[in-house]
C-alpha positions as CSV (number, residue, x, y, z in Angstrom):
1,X,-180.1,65.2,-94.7
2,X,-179.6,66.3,-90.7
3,X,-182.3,66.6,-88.5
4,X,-183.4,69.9,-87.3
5,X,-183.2,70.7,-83.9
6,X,-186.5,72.5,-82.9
7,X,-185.8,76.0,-81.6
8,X,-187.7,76.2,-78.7
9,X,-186.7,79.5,-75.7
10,X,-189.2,78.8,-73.3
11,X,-186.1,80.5,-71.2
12,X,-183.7,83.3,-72.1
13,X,-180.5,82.0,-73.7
14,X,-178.6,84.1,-71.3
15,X,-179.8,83.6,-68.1
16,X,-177.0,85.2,-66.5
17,X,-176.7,88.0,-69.1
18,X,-178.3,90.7,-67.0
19,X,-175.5,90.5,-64.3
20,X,-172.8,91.6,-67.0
21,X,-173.7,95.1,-69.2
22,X,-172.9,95.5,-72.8
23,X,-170.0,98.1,-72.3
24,X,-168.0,95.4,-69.6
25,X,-168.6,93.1,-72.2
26,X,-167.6,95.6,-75.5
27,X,-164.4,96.2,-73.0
28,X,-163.6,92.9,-71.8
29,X,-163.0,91.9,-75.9
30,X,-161.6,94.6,-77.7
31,X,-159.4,96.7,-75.1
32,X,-156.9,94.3,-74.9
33,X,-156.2,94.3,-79.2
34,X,-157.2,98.3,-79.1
35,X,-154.3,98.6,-76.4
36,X,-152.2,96.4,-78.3
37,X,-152.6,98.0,-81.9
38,X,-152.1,101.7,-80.2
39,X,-148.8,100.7,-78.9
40,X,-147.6,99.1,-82.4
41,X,-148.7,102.0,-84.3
42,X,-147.6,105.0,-81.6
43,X,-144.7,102.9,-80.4
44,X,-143.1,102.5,-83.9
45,X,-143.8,106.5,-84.3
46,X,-142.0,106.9,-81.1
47,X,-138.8,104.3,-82.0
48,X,-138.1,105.5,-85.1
49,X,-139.0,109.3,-85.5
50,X,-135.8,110.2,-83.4
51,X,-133.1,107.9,-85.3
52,X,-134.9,107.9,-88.7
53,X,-136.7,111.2,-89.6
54,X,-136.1,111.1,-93.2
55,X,-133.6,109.1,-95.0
56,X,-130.5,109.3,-93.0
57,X,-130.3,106.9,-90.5
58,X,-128.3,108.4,-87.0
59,X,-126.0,107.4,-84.2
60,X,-128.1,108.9,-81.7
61,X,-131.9,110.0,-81.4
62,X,-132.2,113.5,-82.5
63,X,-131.4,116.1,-79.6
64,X,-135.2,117.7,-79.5
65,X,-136.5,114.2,-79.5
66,X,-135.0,112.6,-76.4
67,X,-138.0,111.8,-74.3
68,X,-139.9,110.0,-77.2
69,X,-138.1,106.6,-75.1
70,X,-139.5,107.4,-71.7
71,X,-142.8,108.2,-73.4
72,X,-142.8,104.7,-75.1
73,X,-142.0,103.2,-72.1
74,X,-144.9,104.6,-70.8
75,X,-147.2,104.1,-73.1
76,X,-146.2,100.5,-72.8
77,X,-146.7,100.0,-69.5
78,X,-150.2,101.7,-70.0
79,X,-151.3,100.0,-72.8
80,X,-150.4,96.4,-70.8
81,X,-152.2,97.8,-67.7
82,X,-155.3,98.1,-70.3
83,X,-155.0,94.9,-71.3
84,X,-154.7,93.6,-67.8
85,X,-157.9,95.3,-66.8
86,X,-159.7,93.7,-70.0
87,X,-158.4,90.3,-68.5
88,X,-159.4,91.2,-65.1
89,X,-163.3,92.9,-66.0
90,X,-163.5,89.3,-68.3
91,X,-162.4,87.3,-65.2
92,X,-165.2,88.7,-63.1
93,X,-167.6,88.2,-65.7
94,X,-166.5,84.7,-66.7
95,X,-167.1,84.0,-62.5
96,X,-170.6,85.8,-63.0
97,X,-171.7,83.8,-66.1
98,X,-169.5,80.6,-65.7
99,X,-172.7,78.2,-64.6
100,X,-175.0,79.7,-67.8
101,X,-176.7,76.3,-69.1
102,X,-173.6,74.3,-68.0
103,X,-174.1,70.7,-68.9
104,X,-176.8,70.8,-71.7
105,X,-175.4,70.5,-75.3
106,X,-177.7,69.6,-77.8
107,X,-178.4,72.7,-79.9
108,X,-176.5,75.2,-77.9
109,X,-175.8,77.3,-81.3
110,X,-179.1,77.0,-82.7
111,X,-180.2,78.6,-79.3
112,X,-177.4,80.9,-78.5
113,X,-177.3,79.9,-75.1
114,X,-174.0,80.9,-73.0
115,X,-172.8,83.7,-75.1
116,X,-172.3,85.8,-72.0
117,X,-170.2,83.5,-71.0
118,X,-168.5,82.9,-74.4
119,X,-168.0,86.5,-74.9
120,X,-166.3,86.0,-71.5
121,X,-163.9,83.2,-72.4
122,X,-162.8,85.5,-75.5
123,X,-162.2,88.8,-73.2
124,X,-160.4,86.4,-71.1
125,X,-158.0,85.4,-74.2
126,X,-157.5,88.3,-75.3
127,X,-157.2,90.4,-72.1
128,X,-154.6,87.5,-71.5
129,X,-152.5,87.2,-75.1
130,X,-152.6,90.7,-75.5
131,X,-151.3,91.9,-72.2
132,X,-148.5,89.4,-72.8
133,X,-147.9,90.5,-76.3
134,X,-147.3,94.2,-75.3
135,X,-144.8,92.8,-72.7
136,X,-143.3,91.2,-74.8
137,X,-142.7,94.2,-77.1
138,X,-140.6,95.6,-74.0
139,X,-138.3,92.4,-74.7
140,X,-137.9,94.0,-77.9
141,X,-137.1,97.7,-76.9
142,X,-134.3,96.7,-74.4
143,X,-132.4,94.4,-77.0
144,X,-132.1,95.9,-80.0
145,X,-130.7,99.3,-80.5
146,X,-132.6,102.4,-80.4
147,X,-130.8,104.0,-83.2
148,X,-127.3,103.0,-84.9
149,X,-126.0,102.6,-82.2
């Protein structure tokens, strides 16, 4: 058997939670994958429609279709300026909330205390991971070949 911890809030488990509003937080954790995902599922429509519109595969992107690759380029850059600005809003929340019950352990879960500031530490991840996954996408774009060629 474990021993219960006694829930007891004589103080708000967030302390610092009124300094940061839902929507900085909503942003701060899923802009960074929303930006992300866009850019896989618009940036494969965009790299492929030109050199692969139905089952013949050509040299060149199709003449009508040439400024699909500025336009992923640009979508790109805008969906890692996204994620950048996730990182960034998260930053400024994590320096808002980082001193939220620091130092006091013993049934943080059971409480929920911090989340502001754990919500903060996950925008910060993912602002981060994703903003270098979608530059890391442009790696991809410059080596390999557009279309056959």
């Amino acid at each position: 058997m474990t021993a219960e911890v006694p829930l007891s809030l004589t103080h708000s488990p967030a302390p610092h939670g009124g300094h940061v509003g839902t929507a900085q937080i909503a942003f701060a954790v899923v802009a960074g994958p929303l930006a992300w995902f866009i850019l896989v599922c618009a940036g494969e429509a965009l790299a492929s429609e030109p050199c692969f519109p139905g089952s013949h595969r050509y040299a060149t992107p199709l003449p009508g279709l040439r400024w699909t690759w500025p336009a992923l380029i640009a979508l790109l850059v805008l969906c890692a300026l996204v994620a950048f600005a996730a990182f960034a809003v998260s930053w400024r929340m994590y320096r808002v909330t980082r001193a939220e019950e620091a130092g006091r352990r013993a049934g943080l879960l059971d409480e929920g205390v911090g989340r502001t500031r754990f919500m903060a530490l996950w925008g910060l991840l993912y602002g981060a991971g994703f903003c270098v996954a979608t530059l890391l996408s442009l790696a991809a774009y410059i080596a390999l070949p557009r279309c056959a060629g």
